[in-house]
C-alpha positions as semicolon CSV with decimal commas, in nm:
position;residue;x (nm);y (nm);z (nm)
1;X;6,234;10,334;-10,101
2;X;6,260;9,959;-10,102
3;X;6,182;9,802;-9,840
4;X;6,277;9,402;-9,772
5;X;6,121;9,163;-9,546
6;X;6,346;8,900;-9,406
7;X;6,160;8,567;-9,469
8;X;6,191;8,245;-9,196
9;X;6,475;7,980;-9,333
10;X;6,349;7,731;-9,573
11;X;6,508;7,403;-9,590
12;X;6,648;7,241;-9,891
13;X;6,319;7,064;-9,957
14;X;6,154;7,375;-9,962
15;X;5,955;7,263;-9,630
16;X;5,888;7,516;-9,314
17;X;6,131;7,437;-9,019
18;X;6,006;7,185;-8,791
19;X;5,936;7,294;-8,438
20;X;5,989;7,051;-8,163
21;X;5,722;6,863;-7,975
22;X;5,851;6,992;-7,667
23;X;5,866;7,402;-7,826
24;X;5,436;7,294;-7,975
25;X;5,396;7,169;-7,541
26;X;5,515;7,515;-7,457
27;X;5,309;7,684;-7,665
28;X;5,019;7,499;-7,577
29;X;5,036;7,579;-7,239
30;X;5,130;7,935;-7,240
31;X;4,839;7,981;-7,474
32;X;4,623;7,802;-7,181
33;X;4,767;8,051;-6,963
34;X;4,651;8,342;-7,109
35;X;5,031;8,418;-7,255
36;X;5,045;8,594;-7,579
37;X;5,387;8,647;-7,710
38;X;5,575;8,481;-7,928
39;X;5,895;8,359;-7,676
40;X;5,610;8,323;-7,395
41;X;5,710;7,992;-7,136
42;X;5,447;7,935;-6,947
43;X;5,488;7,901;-6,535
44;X;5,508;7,566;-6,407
45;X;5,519;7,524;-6,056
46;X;5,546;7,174;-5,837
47;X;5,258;7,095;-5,672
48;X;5,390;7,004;-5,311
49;X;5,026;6,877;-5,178
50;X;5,081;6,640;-5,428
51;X;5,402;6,490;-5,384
52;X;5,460;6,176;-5,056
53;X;5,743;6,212;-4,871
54;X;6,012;5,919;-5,008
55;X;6,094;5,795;-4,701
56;X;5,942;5,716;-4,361
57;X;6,179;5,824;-4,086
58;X;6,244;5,534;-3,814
59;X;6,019;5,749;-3,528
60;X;5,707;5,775;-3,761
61;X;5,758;5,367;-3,839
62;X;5,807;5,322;-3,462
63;X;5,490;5,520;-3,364
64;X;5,298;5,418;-3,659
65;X;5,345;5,049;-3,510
66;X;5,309;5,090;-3,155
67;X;4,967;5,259;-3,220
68;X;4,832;4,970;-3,436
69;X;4,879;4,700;-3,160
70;X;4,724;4,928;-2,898
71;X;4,435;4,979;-3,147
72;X;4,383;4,609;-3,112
73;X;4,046;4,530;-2,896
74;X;4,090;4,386;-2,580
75;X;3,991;4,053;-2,488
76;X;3,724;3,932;-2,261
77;X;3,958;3,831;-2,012
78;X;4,127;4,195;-1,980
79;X;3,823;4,336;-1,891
80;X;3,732;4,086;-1,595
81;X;4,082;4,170;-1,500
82;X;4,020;4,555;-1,481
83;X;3,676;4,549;-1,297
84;X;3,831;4,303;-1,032
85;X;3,822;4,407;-0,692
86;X;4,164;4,350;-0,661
87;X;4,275;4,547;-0,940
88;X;4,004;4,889;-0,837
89;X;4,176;4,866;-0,506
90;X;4,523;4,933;-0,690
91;X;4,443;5,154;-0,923
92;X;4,284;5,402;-0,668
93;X;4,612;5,308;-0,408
94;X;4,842;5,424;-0,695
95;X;4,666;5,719;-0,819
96;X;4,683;6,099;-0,676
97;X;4,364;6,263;-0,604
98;X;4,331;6,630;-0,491
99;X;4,408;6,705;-0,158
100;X;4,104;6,842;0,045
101;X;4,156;7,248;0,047
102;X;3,954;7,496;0,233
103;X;3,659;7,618;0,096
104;X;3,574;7,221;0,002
105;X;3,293;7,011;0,061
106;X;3,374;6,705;0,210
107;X;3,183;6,378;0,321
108;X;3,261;6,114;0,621
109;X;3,250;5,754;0,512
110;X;3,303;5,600;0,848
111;X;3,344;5,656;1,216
112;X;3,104;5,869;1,435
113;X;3,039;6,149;1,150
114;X;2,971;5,873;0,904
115;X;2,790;5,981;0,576
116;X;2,748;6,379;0,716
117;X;2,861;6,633;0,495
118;X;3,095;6,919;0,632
119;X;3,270;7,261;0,474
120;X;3,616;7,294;0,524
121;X;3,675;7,632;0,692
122;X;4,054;7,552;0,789
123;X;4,360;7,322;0,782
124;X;4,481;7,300;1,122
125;X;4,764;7,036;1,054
126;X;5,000;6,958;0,756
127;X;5,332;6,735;0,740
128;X;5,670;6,952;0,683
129;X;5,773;6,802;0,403
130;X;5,367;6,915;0,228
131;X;5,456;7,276;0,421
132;X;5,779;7,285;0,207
133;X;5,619;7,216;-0,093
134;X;5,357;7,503;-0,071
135;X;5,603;7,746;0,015
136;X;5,743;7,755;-0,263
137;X;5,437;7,671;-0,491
138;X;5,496;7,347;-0,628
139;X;5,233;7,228;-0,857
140;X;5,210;6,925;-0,659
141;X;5,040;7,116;-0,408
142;X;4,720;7,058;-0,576
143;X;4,769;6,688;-0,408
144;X;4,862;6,734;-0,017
145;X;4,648;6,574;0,194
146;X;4,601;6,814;0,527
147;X;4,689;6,620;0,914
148;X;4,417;6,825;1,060
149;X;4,105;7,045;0,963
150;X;3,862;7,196;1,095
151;X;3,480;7,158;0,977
152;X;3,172;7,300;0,982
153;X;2,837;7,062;0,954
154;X;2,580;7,139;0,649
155;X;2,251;7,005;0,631
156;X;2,189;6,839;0,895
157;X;2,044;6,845;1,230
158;X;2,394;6,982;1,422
159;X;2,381;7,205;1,109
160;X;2,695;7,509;1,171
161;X;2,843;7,250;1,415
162;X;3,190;7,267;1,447
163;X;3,451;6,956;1,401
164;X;3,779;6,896;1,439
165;X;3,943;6,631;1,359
166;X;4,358;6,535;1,340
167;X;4,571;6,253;1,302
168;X;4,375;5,879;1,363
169;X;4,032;6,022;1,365
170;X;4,088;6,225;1,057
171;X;4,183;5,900;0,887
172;X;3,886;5,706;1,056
173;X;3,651;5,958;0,884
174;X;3,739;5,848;0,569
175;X;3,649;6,229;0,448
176;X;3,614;6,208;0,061
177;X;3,595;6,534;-0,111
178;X;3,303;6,618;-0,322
179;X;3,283;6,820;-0,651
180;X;3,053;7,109;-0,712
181;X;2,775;6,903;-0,854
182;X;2,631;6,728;-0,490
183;X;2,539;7,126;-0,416
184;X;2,262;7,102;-0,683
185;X;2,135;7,422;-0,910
186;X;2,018;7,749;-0,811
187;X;1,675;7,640;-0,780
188;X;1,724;7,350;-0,561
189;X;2,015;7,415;-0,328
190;X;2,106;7,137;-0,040
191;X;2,249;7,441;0,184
């Protein structure tokens, strides 16, 4: 039994075939990835943390702007302007601070009561248009400011007295309402 062997193509010159650059690159690499056989092509995958988008769309240029001029440091001047009297006064007439709620403490900053501190055990008095928008549990709730309440003194000599107060002398109180921190820790309550 004979057997043949088929041999590659020789060219004229009697010179192996040439293999492309591109066909020695694919070799390369699928010999760097661990690939063995002889038609192997080796995986090549974009790398997408790599590529930057073309193009920025006309929002991100808009944004990208308006944040680098409010980035800019204020001048001198701005800040007088801001700590003015003038300007406190209409800051704090144009913002919305909670509404006093039972359960609150609150303090007086004028009239008889001035600087006593009270609890607020009810709200004897709201406007219709606030009564509205609790009944059906607006959000803005959080911000009603009551007509009437009813108080009961802490810490003072008329401690457990209790005070009403509607309409003008509600607003001549001047009641500001106090956050958790004015009751101290455990340790050192001020009731």
């Amino acid at each position: 039994m004979a057997t043949t062997q088929e041999k590659a193509p020789q060219e004229s010159n009697g010179a192996e075939p040439e293999v492309s650059e591109f066909r020695q690159q694919q070799v390369a690499d699928a010999a760097s990835q661990n690939m063995t056989q002889e038609n192997a092509v080796p995986e090549q995958r974009p790398q997408a943390f790599l590529e930057t988008p073309v193009r920025e769309s006309e929002l991100s240029r808009k944004l990208r702007e308006e944040s680098e001029e409010s980035n800019k440091p204020m001048d001198e001047d701005a800040f007088k302007r801001a700590s003015s009297k003038g300007q406190m006064k209409k800051a704090a007439e144009n913002s919305a601070t909670e509404g006093i709620m039972v359960g609150a403490a609150v303090r007086a900053n004028a009239g008889p009561h001035e600087d006593r501190i009270f609890a607020v055990t009810r709200i004897t008095g709201r406007k219709p248009s606030d009564m509205v928008l609790q009944a059906v549990g607006s959000p803005d709730q959080r911000f009603l400011q009551p007509t009437g309440l009813e108080l009961r003194a802490i810490g003072d000599e008329r401690d457990g007295e209790i005070v009403v107060l509607e309409g003008d002398d509600l607003d001549d109180a001047e009641l500001e309402k106090l956050d958790e921190g004015w009751r101290g820790t455990r340790a050192g309550r001020r009731h």
